[in-house]
LUMGU-576363 format. One record per residue (C-alpha): residue number from 1; x negated, y, z. Coordinates in steps of 0.5 Angstrom, whole numbers, plus 2048, in hexadecimal, padded with zeros to 3 digits. Layout:
<site><num>NUM</num><X>X</X><Y>Y</Y><Z>Z</Z></site>
...
//
This chain:
<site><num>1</num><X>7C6</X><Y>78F</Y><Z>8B6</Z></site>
<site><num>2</num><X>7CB</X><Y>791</Y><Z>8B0</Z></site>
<site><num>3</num><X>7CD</X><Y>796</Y><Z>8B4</Z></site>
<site><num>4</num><X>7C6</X><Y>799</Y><Z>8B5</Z></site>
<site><num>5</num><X>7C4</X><Y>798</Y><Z>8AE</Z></site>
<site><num>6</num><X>7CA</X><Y>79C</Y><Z>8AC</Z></site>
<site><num>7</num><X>7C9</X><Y>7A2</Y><Z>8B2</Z></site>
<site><num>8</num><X>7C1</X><Y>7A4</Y><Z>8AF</Z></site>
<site><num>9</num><X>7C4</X><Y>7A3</Y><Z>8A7</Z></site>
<site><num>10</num><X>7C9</X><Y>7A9</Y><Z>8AA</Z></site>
<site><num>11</num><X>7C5</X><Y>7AD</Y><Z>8AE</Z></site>
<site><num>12</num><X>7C0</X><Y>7AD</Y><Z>8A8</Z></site>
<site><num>13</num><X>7C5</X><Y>7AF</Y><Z>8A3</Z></site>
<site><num>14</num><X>7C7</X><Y>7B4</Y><Z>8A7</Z></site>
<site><num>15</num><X>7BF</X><Y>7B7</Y><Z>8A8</Z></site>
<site><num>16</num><X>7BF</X><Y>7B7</Y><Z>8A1</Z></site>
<site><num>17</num><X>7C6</X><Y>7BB</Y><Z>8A0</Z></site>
<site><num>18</num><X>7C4</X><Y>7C0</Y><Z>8A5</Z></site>
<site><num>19</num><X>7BC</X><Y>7C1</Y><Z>8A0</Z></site>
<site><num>20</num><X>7C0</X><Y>7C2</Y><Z>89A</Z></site>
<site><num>21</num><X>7C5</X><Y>7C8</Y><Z>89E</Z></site>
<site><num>22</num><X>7BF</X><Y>7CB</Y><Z>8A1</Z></site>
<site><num>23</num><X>7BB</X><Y>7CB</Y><Z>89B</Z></site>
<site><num>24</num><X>7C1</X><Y>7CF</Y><Z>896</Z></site>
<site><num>25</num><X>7C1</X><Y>7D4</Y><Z>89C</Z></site>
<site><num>26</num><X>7BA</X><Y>7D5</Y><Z>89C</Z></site>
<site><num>27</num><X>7BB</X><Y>7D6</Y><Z>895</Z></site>
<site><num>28</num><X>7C0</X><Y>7D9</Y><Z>895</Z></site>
<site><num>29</num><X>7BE</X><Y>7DE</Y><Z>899</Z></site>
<site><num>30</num><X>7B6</X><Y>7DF</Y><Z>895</Z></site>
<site><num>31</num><X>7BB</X><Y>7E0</Y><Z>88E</Z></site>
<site><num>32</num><X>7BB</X><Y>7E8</Y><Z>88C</Z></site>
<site><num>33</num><X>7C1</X><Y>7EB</Y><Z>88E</Z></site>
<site><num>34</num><X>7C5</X><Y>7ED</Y><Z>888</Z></site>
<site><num>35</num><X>7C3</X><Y>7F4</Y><Z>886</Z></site>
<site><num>36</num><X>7C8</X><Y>7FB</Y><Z>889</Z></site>
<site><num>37</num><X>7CC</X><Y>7FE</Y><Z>883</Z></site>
<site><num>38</num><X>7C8</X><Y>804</Y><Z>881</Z></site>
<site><num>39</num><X>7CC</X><Y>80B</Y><Z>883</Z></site>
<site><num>40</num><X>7CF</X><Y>80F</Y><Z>87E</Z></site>
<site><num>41</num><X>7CA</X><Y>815</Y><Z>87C</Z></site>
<site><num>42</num><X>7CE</X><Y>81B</Y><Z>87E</Z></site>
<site><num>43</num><X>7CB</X><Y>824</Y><Z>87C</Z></site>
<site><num>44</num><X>7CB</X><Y>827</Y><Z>882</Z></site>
<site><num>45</num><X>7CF</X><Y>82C</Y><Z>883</Z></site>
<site><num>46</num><X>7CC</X><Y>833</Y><Z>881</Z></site>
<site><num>47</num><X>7CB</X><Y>838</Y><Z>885</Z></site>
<site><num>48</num><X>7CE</X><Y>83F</Y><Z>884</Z></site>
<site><num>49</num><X>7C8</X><Y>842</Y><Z>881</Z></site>
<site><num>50</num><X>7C8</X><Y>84A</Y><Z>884</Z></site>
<site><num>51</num><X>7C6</X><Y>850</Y><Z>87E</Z></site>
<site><num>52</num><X>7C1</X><Y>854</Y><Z>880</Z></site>
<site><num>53</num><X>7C3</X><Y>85A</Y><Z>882</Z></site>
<site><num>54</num><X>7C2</X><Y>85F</Y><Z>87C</Z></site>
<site><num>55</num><X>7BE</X><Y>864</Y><Z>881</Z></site>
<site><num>56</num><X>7B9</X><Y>85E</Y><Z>882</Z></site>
<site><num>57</num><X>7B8</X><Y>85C</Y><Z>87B</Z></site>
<site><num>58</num><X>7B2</X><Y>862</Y><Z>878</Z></site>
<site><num>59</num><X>7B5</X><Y>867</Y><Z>875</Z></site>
<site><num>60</num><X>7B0</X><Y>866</Y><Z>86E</Z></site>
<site><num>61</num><X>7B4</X><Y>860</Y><Z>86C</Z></site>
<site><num>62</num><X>7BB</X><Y>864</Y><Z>86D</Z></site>
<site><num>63</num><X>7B9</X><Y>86A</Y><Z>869</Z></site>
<site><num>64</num><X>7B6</X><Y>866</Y><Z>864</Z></site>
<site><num>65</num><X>7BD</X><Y>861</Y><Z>863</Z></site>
<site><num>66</num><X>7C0</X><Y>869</Y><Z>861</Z></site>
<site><num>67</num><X>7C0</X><Y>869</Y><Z>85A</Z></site>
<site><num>68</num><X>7C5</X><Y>86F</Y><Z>859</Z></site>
<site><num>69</num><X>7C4</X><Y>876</Y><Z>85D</Z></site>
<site><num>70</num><X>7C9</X><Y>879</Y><Z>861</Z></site>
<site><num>71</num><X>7D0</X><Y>87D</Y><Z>85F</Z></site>
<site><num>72</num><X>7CF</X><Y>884</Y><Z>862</Z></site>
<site><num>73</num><X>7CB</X><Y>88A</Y><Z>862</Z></site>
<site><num>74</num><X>7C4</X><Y>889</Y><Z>861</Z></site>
<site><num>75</num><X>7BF</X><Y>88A</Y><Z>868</Z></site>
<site><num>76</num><X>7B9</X><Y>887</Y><Z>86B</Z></site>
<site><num>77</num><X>7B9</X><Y>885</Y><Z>872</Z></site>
<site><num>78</num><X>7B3</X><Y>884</Y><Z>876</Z></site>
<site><num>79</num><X>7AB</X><Y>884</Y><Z>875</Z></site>
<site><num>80</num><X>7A8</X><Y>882</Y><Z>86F</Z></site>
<site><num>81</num><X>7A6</X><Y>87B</Y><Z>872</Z></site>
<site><num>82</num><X>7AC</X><Y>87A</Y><Z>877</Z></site>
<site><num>83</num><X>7B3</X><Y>87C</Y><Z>874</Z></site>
<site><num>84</num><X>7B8</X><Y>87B</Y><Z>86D</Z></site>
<site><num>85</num><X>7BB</X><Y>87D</Y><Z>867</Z></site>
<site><num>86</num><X>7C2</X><Y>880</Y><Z>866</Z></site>
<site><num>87</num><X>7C5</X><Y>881</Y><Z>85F</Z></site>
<site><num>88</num><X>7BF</X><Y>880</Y><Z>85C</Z></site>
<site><num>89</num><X>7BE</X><Y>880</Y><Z>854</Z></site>
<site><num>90</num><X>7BB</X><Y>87C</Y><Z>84F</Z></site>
<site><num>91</num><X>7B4</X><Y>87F</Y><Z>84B</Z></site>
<site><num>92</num><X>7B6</X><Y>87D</Y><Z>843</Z></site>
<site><num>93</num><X>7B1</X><Y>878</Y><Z>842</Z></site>
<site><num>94</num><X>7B0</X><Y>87A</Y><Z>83B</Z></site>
<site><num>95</num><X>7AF</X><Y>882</Y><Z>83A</Z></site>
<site><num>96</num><X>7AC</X><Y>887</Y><Z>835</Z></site>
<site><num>97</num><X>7A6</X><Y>888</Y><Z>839</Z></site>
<site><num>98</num><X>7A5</X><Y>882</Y><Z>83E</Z></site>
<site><num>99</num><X>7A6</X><Y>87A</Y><Z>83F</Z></site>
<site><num>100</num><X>7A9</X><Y>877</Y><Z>846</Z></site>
<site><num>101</num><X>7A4</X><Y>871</Y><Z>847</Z></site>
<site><num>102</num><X>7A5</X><Y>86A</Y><Z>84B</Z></site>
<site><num>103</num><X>7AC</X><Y>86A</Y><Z>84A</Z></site>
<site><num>104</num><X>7AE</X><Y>864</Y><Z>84E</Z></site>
<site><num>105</num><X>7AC</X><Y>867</Y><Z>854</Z></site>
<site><num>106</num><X>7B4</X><Y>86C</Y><Z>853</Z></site>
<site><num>107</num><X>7AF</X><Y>872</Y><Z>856</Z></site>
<site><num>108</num><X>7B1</X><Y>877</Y><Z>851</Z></site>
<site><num>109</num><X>7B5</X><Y>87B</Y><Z>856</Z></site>
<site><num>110</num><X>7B5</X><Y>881</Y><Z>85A</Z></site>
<site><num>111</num><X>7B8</X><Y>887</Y><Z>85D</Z></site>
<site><num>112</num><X>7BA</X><Y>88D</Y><Z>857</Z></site>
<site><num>113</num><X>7B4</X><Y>891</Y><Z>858</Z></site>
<site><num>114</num><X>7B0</X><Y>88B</Y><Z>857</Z></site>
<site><num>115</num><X>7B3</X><Y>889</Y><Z>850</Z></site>
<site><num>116</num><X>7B3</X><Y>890</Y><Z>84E</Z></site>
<site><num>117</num><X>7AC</X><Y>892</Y><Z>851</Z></site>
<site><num>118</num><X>7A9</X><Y>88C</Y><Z>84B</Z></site>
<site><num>119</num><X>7AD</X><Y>88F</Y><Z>845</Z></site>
<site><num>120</num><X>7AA</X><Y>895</Y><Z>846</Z></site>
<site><num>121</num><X>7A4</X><Y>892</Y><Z>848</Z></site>
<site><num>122</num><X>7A3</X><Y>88C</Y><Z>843</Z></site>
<site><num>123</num><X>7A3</X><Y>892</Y><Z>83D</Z></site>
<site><num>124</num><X>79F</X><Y>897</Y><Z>841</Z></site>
<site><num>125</num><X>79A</X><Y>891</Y><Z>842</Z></site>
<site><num>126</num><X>79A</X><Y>88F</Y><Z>83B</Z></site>
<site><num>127</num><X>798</X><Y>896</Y><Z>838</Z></site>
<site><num>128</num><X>793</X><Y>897</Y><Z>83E</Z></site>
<site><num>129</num><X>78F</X><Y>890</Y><Z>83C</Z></site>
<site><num>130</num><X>791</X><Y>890</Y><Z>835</Z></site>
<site><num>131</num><X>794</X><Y>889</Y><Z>836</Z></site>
<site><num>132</num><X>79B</X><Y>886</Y><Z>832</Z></site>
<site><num>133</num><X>79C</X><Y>887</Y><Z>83A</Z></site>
<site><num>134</num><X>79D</X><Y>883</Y><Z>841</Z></site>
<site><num>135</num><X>79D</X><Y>87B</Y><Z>844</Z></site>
<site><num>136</num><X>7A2</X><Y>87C</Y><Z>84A</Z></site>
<site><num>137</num><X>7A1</X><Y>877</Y><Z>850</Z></site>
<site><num>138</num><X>7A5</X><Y>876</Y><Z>856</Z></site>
<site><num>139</num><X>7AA</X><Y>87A</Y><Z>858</Z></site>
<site><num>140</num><X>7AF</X><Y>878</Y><Z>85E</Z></site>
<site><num>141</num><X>7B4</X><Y>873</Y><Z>85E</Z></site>
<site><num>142</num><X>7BB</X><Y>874</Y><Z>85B</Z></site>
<site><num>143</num><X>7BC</X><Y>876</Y><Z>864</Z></site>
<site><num>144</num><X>7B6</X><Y>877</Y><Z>865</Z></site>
<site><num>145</num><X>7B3</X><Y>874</Y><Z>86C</Z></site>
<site><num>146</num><X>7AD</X><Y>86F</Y><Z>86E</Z></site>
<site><num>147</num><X>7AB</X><Y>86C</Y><Z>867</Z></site>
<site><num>148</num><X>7A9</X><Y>864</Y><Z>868</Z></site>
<site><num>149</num><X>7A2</X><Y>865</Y><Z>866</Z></site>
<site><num>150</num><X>79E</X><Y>86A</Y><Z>863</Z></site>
<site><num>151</num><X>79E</X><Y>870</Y><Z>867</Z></site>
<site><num>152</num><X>7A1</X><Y>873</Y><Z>86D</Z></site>
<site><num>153</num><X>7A3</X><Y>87A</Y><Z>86B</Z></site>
<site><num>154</num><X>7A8</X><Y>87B</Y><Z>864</Z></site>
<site><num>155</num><X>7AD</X><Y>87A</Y><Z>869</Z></site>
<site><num>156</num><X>7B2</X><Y>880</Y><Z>869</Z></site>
<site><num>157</num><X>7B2</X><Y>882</Y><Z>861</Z></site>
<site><num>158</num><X>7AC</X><Y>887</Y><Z>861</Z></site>
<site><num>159</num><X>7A5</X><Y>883</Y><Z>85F</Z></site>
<site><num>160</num><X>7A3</X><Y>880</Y><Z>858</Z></site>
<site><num>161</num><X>79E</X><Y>87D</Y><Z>855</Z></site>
<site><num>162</num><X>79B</X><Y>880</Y><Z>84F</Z></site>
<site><num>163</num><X>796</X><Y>87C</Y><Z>84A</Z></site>
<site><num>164</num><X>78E</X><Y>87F</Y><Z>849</Z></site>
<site><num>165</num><X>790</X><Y>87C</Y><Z>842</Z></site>
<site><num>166</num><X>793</X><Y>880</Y><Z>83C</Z></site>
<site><num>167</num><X>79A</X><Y>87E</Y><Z>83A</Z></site>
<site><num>168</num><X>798</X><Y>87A</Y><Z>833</Z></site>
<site><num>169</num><X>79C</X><Y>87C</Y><Z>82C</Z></site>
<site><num>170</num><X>7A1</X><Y>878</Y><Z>82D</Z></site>
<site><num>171</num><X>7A6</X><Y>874</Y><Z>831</Z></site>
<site><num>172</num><X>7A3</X><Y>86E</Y><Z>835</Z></site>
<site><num>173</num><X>7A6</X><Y>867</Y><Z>836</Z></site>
<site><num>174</num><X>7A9</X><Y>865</Y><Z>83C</Z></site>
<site><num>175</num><X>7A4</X><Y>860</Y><Z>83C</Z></site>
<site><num>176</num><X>79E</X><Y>866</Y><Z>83B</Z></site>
<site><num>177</num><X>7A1</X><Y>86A</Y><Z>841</Z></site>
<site><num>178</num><X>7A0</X><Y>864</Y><Z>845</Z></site>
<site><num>179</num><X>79A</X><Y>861</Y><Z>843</Z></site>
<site><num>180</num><X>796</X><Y>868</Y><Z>842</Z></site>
<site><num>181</num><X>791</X><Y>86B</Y><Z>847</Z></site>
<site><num>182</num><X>78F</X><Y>871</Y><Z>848</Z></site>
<site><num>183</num><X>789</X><Y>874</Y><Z>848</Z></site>
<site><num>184</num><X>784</X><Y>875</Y><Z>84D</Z></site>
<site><num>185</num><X>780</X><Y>87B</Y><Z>84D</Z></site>
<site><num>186</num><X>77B</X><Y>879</Y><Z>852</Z></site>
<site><num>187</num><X>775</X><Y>874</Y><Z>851</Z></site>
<site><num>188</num><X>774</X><Y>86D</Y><Z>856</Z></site>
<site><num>189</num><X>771</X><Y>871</Y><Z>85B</Z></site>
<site><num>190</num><X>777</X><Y>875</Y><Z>85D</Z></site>
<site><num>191</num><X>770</X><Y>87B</Y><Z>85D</Z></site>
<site><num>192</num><X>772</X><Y>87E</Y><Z>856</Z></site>
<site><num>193</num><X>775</X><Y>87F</Y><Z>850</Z></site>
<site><num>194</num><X>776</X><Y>87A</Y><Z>84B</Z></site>
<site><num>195</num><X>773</X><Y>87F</Y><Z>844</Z></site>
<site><num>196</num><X>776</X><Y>879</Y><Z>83F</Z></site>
<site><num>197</num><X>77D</X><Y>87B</Y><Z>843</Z></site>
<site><num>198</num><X>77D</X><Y>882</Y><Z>845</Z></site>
<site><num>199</num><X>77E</X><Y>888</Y><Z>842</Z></site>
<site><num>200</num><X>77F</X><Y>890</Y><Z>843</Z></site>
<site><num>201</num><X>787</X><Y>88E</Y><Z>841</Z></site>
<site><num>202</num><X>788</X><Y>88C</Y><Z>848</Z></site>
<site><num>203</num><X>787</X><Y>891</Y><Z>84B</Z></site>
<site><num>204</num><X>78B</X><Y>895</Y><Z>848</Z></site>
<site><num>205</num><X>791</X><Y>88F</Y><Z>848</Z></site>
<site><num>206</num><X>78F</X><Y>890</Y><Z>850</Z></site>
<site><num>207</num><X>790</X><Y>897</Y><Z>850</Z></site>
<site><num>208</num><X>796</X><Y>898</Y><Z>84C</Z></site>
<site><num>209</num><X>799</X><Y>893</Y><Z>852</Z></site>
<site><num>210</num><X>797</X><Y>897</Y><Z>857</Z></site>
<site><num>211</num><X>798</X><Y>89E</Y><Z>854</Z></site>
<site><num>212</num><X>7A0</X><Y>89D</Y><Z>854</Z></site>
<site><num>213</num><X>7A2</X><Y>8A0</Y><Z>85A</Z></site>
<site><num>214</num><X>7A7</X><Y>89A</Y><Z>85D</Z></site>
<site><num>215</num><X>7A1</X><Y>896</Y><Z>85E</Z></site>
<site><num>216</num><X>79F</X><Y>895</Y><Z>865</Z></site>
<site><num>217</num><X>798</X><Y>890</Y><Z>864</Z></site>
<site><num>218</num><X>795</X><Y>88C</Y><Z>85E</Z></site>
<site><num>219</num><X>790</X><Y>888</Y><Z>861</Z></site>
<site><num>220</num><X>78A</X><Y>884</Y><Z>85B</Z></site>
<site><num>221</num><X>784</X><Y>880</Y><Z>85E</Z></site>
<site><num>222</num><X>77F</X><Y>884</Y><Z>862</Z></site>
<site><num>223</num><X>77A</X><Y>883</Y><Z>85C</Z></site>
<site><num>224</num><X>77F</X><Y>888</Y><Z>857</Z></site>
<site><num>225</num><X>780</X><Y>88C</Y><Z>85D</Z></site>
<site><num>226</num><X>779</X><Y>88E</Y><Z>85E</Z></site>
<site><num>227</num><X>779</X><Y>88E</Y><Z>856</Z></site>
<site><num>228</num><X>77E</X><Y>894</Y><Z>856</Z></site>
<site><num>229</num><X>77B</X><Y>898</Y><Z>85C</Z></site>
<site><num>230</num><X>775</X><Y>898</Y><Z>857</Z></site>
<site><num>231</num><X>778</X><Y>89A</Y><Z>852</Z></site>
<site><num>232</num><X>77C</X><Y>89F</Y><Z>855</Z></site>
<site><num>233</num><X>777</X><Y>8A2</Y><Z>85A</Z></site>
<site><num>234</num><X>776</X><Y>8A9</Y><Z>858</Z></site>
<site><num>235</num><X>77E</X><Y>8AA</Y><Z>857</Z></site>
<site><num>236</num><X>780</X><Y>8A7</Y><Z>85D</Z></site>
<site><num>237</num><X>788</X><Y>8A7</Y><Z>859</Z></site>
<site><num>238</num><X>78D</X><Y>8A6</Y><Z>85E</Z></site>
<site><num>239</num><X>790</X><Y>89F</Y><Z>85B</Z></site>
<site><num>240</num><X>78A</X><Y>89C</Y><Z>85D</Z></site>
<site><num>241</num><X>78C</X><Y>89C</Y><Z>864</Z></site>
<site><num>242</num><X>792</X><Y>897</Y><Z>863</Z></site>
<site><num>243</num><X>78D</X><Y>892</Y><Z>860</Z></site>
<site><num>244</num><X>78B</X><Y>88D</Y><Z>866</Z></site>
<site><num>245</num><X>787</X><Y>887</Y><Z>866</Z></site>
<site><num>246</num><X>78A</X><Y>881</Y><Z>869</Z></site>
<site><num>247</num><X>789</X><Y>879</Y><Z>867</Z></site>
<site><num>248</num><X>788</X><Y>876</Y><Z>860</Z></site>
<site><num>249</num><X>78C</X><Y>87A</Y><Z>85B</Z></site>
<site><num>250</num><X>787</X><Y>879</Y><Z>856</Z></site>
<site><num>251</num><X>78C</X><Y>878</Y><Z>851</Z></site>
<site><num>252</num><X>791</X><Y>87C</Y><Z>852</Z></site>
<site><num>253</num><X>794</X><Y>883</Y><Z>856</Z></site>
<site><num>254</num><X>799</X><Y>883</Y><Z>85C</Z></site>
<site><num>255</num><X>79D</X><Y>889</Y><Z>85B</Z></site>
<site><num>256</num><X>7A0</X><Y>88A</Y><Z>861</Z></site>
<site><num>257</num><X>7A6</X><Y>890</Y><Z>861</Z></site>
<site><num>258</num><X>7A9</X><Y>894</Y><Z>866</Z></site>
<site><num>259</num><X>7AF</X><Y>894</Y><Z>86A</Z></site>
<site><num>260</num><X>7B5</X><Y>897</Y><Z>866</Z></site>
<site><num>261</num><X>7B9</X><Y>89B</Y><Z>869</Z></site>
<site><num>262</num><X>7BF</X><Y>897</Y><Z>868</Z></site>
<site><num>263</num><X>7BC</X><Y>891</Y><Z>86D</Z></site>
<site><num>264</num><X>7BD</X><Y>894</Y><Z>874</Z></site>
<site><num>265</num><X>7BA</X><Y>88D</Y><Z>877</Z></site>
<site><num>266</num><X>7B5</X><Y>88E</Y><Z>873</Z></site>
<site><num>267</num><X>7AE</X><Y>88D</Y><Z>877</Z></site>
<site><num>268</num><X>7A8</X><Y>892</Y><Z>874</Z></site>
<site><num>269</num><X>7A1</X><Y>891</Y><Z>874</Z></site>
<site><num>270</num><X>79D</X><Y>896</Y><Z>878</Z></site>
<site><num>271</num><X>79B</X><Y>89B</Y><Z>874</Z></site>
<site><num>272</num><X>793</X><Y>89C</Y><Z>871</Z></site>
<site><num>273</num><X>791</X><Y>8A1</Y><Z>873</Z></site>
<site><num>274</num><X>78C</X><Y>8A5</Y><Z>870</Z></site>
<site><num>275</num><X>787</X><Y>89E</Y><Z>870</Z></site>
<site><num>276</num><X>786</X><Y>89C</Y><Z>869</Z></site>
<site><num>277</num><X>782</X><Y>895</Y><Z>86B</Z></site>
<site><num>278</num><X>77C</X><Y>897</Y><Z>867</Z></site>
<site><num>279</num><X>778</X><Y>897</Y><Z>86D</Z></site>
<site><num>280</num><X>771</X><Y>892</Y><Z>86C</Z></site>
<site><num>281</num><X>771</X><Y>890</Y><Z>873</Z></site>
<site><num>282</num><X>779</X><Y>88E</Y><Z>872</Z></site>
<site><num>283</num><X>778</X><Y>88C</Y><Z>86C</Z></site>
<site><num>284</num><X>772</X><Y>887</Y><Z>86D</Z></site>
<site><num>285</num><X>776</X><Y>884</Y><Z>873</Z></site>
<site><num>286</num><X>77A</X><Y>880</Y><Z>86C</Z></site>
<site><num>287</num><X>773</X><Y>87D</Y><Z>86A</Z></site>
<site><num>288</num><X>770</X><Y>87A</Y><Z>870</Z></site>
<site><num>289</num><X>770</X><Y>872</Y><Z>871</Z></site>
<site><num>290</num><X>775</X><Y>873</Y><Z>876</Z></site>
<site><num>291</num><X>77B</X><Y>875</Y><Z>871</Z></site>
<site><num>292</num><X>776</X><Y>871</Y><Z>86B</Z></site>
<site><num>293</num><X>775</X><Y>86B</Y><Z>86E</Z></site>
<site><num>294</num><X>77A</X><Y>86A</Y><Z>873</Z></site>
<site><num>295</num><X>779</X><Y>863</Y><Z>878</Z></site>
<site><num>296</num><X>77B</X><Y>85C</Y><Z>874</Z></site>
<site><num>297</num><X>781</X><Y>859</Y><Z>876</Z></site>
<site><num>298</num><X>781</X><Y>856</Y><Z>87D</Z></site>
<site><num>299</num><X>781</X><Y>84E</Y><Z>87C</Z></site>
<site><num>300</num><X>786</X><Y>84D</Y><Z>882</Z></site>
<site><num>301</num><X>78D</X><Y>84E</Y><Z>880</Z></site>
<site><num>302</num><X>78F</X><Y>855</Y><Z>882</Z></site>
<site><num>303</num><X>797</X><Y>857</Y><Z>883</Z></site>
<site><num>304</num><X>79A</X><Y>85B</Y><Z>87E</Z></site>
<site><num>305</num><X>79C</X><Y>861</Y><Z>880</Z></site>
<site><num>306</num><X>7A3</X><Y>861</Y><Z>882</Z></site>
<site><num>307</num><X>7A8</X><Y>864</Y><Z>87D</Z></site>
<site><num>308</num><X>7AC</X><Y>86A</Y><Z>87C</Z></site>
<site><num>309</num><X>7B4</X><Y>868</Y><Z>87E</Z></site>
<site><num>310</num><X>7BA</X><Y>86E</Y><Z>87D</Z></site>
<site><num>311</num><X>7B9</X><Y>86F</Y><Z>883</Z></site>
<site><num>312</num><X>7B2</X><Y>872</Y><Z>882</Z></site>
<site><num>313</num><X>7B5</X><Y>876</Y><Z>87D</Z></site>
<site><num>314</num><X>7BA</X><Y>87D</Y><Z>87D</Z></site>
<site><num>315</num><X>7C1</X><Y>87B</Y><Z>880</Z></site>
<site><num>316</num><X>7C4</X><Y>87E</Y><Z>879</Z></site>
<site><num>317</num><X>7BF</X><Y>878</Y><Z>875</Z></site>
<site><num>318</num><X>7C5</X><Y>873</Y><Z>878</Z></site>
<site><num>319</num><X>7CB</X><Y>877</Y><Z>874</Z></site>
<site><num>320</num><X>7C6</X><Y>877</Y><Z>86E</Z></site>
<site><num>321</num><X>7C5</X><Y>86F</Y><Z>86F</Z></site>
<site><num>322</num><X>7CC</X><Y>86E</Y><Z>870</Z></site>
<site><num>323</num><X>7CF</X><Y>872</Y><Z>86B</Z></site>
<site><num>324</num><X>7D3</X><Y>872</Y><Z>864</Z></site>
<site><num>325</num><X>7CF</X><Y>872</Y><Z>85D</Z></site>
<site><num>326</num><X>7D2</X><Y>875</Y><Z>857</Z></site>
<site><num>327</num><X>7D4</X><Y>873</Y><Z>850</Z></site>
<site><num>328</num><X>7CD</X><Y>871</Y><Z>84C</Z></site>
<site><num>329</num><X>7CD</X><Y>877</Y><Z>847</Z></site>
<site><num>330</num><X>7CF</X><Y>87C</Y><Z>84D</Z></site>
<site><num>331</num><X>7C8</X><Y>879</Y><Z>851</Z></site>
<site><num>332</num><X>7C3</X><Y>87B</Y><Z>84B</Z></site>
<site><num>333</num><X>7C7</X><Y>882</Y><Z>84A</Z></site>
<site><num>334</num><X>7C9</X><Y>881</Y><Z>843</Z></site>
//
């Protein structure tokens, strides 16, 4: 009987031992496992970033980045709208006769015969119009080539922008020479002339222009050039050929030079001929709703036209890109 006592108080024991294990394995397994180390944070190693070749890169931002000309002789190369600037010189911005505006664009340079055309032409036009003389807009950059904005010619140092605005009686501010506008001689229309802006002086600051002999084109809004076919119908004078018509240029002249005969890769423009543009069939083609009111801009993204590179360029623009500036006083010829 003892004996059987002491067998179930032992079998008991052991039950209850055998609970407890069980219940801290189960525990222990339910418990949360102890959390990981966290990784070291380490930068990626970079990649080797591959330059744009300059050849892709557009040719407006590479010619703009030049703040100095070219050493060497003075040429243009290419076309009026497509080549570049060698040895180009810098227009004074301050003369007798005439004042350089918006001078943080650096445009104030040309080929030689472009300089020397507006020192004779500012004093010539002063005495013409009887003003104290001229305000200059855009030239060329100081290598010429694309411009990042504002025109799609002025590349090879033979275009200027000339002001329809008398040059005031005295020296303007570099802040007055970049806020100042020029005049518009046309109304809101774009069908006629503004009476409170245009004078018969302009038509004579435009035909001093376009009577010297080295100029190829002046362009002026159709509205001045069927003004100046009015006037000078019964005289049809010779000058009145080289006067064409073309977009905006309500505010200023385009004056455009010939080819100098000391840059053989020089592009010509085709010659006139004997048609002096003052046809009113021609002439009314400016008026229509067409080039007036042109179509709103599409709502859908359009892609942008693809940029002019070197390539698009004459082979001769890469060794103006690529080559030496001189000293600063030798750059403005002084």
């Amino acid at each position: 009987m003892f004996k059987r006592f002491v067998t179930l108080i032992g079998l008991s024991f052991l039950f209850v031992a055998g609970s407890i294990a069980v219940t801290e394995r189960t525990s222990f397994a339910q418990a949360p496992a102890p959390a990981a180390a966290a990784p070291v944070a380490t930068a990626p190693t970079p990649l080797p970033q591959a330059k744009p070749k300059k050849e892709s890169i557009p040719a407006k931002f590479l010619f703009a980045a030049k703040q100095l000309p070219t050493l060497g002789k003075a040429m243009a190369i290419g076309y009026y709208p497509r080549g570049c600037l060698q040895g180009g010189v810098a227009l004074p911005t301050t003369g007798p006769t005439w004042q350089v505006m918006r001078l943080s664009r650096n445009r104030n340079w040309g080929h030689p015969s472009l300089i020397h055309f507006l020192e004779k032409f500012a004093p010539a036009a002063a005495k013409a119009t009887g003003w104290k003389g001229i305000l200059v807009g855009d030239l060329a950059q100081p290598r010429g080539g694309p411009l990042p904005y504002g025109h799609t010619s002025h590349q090879i140092g033979l275009d200027v922008d000339i002001w329809f605005m008398p040059m005031p009686d005295r020296i303007l501010s570099k802040e007055e020479r970049e806020k100042t506008s020029a005049t518009n001689l046309v109304s809101e229309d774009w069908r006629r002339l503004n009476p409170k802006t245009w004078t018969t002086q302009h038509i004579n600051f435009i035909k001093t222009a376009a009577e010297q002999p080295e100029v190829e084109r002046v362009l002026v809004n159709a509205v001045i050039k069927k003004e100046i076919c009015r006037v000078e119908e019964k005289k049809k004078p010779a000058w009145l050929a080289k006067v064409r018509p073309w977009y905006w240029h309500h505010d200023h002249i385009h004056v455009r030079l010939k080819c100098p005969a000391d840059s053989p890769n020089c592009r010509p423009q085709p010659p006139i001929g004997d048609e002096d543009s003052c046809d009113k069939k021609a002439l009314e083609v400016w008026f229509t709703d067409k080039v007036l009111r042109p179509p709103p801009k599409p709502t859908t993204p359009v892609k942008p036209p693809k940029s002019m590179t070197m390539a698009d360029l004459p082979p001769a623009c890469k060794d103006v890109l690529a080559a030496p500036e001189p000293k600063l006083n030798q750059a403005s010829g002084k």
